[in-house]
C-alpha positions in Angstrom: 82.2 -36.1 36.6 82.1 -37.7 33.4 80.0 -41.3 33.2 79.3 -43.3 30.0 75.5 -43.6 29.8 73.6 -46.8 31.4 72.0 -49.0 29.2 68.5 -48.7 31.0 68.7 -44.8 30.0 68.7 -45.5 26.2 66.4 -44.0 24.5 64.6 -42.0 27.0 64.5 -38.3 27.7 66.4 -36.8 30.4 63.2 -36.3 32.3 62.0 -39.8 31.7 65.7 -41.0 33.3 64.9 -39.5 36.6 68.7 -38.5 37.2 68.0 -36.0 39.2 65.0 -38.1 41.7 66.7 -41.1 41.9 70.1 -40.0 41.6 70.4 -36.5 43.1 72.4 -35.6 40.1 72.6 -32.4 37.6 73.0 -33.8 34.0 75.0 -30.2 33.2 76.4 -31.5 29.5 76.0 -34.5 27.4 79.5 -35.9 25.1 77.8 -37.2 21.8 80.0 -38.8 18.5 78.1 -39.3 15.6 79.8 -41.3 12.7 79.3 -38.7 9.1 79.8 -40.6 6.0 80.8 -38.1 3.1 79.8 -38.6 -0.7 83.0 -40.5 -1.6 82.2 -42.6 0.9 84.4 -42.3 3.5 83.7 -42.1 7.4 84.4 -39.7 9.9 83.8 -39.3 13.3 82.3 -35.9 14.8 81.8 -35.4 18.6 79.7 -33.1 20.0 79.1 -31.2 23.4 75.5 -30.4 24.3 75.7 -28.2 27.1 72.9 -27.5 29.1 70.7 -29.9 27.4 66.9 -29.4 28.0 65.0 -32.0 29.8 63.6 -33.6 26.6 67.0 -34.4 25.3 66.8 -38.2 24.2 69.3 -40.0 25.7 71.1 -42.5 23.0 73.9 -45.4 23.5 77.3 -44.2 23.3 76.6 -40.8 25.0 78.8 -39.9 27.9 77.3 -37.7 30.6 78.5 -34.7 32.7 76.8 -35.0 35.8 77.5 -32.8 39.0 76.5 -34.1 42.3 77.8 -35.7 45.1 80.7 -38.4 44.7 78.3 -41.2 46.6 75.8 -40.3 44.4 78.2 -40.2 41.2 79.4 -43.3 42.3 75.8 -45.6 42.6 75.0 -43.8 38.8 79.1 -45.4 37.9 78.2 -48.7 39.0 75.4 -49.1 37.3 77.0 -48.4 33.4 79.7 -50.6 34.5 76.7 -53.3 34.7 
């Protein structure tokens, strides 16, 4: 399940989130777009797919994450980015 990160996890490491404590859920990949702006100035948008991310992966705003778990579970973490 795909969930658009929480405000209270910005900035902090996956290990510092406590996803999998207080959530019971598996952070398995994390969607990241990062605006590149070449020499002649002009912008382009690159998205990335960390798969597997290790546990000191910093978690930053506009990061959607791929979390496997149970749908109650999936569902508390939902509500809370929807905050």
């Amino acid at each position: 399940m795909e969930i658009v990160l929480p405000k209270d996890f910005y900035n902090k490491t996956l290990l510092e989130s406590r996803l999998k404590e207080n959530y019971n859920l598996t952070v398995i990949a994390i969607r990241r777009k990062e605006t590149i702006i070449s020499e002649d100035g002009s912008t382009d948008i690159k998205e990335e797919m960390i798969v597997s991310p290790e546990s000191r992966m910093v978690l930053q705003e506009g990061d959607v994450i791929l979390v496997v778990g149970r749908d109650s579970d999936v569902e508390k973490l939902r509500q809370l980015s929807e905050k």
